[in-house]
C-alpha positions in Angstrom: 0.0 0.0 0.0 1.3 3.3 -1.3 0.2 6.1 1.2 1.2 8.5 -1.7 -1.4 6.9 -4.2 -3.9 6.8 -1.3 -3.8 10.6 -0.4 -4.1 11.2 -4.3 -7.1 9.2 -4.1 -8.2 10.8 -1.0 -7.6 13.8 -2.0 -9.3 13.3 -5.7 -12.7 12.2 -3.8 -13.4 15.6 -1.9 -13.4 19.5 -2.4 -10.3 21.5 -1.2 -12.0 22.5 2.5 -12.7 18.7 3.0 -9.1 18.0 2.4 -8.2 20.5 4.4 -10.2 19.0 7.4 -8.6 15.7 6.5 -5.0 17.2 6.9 -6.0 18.7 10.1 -7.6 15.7 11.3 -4.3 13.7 10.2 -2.0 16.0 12.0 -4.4 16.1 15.1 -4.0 12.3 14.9 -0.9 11.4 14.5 0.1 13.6 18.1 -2.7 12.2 20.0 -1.4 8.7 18.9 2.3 9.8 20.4 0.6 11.3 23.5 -1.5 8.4 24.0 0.7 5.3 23.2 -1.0 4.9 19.9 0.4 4.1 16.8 1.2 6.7 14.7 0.9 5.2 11.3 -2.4 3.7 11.7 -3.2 6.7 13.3 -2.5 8.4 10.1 -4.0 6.2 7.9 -6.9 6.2 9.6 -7.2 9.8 10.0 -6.2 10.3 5.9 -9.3 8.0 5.2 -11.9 9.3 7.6 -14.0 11.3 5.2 -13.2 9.2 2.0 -16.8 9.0 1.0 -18.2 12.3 3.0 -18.3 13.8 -0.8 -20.3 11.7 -2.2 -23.8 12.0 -3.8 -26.1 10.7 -0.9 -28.3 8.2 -3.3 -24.7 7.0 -3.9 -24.2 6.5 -0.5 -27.5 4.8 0.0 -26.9 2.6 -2.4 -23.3 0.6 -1.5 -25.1 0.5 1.9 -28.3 -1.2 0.4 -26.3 -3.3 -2.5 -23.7 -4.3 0.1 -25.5 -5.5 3.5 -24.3 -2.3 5.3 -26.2 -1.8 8.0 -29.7 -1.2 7.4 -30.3 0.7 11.1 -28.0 3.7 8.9 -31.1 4.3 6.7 -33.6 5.2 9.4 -31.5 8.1 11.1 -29.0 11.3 10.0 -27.2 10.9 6.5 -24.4 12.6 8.0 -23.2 9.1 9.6 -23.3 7.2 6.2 -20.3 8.5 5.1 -18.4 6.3 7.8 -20.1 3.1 7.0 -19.6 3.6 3.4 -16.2 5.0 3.4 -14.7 2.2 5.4 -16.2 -0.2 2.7 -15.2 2.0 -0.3 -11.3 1.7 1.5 -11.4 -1.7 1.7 -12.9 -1.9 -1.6 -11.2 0.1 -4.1 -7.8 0.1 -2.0 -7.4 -3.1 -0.6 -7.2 -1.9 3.1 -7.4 -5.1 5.4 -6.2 -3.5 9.4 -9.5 -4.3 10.6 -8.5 -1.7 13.4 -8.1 1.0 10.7 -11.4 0.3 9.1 -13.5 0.4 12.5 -11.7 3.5 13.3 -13.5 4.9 9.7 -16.4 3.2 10.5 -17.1 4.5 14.1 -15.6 8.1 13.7 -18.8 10.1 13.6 -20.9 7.9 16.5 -18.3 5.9 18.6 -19.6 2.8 19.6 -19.0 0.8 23.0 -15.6 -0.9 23.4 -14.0 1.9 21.2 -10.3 1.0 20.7 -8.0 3.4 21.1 -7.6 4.0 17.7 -11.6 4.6 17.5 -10.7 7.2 19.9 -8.2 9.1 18.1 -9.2 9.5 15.1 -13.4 10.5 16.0 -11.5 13.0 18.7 -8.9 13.9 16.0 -12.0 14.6 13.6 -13.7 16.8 16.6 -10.6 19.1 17.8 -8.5 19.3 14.7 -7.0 23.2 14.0 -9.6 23.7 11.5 -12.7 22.8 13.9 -15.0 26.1 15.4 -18.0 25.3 17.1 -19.3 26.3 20.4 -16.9 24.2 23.1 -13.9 23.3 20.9 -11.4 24.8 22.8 -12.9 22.9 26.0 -12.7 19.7 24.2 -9.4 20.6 23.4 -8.6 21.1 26.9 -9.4 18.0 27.6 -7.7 16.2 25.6 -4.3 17.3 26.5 -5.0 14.6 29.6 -7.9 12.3 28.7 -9.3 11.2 25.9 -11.9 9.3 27.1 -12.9 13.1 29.0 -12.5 14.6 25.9 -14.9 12.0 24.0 -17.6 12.4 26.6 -18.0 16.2 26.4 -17.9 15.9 22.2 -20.6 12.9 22.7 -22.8 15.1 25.2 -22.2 18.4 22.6 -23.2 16.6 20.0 -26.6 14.7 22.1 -27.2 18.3 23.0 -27.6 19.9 19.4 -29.2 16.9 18.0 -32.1 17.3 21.1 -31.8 20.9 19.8 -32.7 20.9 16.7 -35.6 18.3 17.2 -33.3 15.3 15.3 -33.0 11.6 15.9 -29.6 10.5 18.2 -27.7 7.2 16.6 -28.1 5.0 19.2 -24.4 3.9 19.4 -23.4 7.5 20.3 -25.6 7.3 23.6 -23.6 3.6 24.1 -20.3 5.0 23.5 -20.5 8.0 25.4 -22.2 5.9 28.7 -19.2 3.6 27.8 -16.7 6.1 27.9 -18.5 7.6 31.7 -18.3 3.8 32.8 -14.5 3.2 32.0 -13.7 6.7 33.5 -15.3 5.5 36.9 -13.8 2.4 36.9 -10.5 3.9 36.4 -11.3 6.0 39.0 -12.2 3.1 41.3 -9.1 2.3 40.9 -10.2 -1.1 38.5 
């Protein structure tokens, strides 16, 4: 695998502020990987593939996840979290990426999921606080992260709940898991096990 090749087909799939967010979220990943114990190059390849299929036309989107036994639960709630879904299979796909870790990582990055490795958590909190990012508690999140991920994940999860009760729309169910996830590790760290 050429990471070259794969950033020019990255890069090919998106318009220029996408790939900008990309790079961010890269660079965002690849330092909580080395702050965290993580590892840097699936970090980065990860993080480079994140938003392969955000780009897309959506009845293209709906589509791969109807021809290809995606999960059907996708089609009932917010067509912002196809792109995940679809781009991990597009990856795997068209690029021959295998490191089921990596593809998860895609996968889960817009609504976590219980159990998230830690490479689930660095790229979805790469994809929240990267340089680019400006929405109402970034910085706080950012804060945050400089000691905890799992801290950092939880306030993103509850800023996200709290928009999405907002504006009146549906909450993925697996971002409600991960985030009471995420609370139940912290306290059992805290317990000391």
């Amino acid at each position: 695998m050429n990471l070259d090749k794969l950033k020019e087909a990255t890069r090919a799939q998106m318009p220029d502020k996408r790939w900008r967010h990309t790079l961010g979220v890269v660079e965002t990943a690849i330092k909580l990987a080395e702050r965290y114990d993580g590892d840097p190059a699936q970090a980065e390849l990860a993080a480079l593939l994140h938003d392969y299929s955000k780009a897309w036309p959506i009845d293209r989107m709906e589509a791969v996840i109807r021809e290809h036994g995606l999960s059907a639960e996708l089609l009932d709630n917010d067509k912002e979290l196809w792109h995940a879904h679809v781009g991990a299979w597009a990856v795997q796909t068209e690029h021959g990426i295998e490191d089921e870790e990596v593809l998860d990582a895609i996968r889960y990055h817009t609504s976590g999921r219980e159990g998230m490795t830690k490479l689930d958590k660095i790229v979805c909190l790469a994809d929240y606080i990267e340089p680019g990012r400006n929405y109402p508690g970034v910085e706080r999140i950012r804060q945050l992260a400089e000691h905890s991920m799992e801290e950092a994940l939880i306030a993103a999860f509850g800023s996200t709940i709290a928009v999405l009760v907002e504006r009146g729309k549906r909450i993925f169910p697996l971002t409600v898991l991960a985030r009471n996830d995420l609370i139940m590790q912290m306290k059992q760290n805290n317990n000391g096990g």
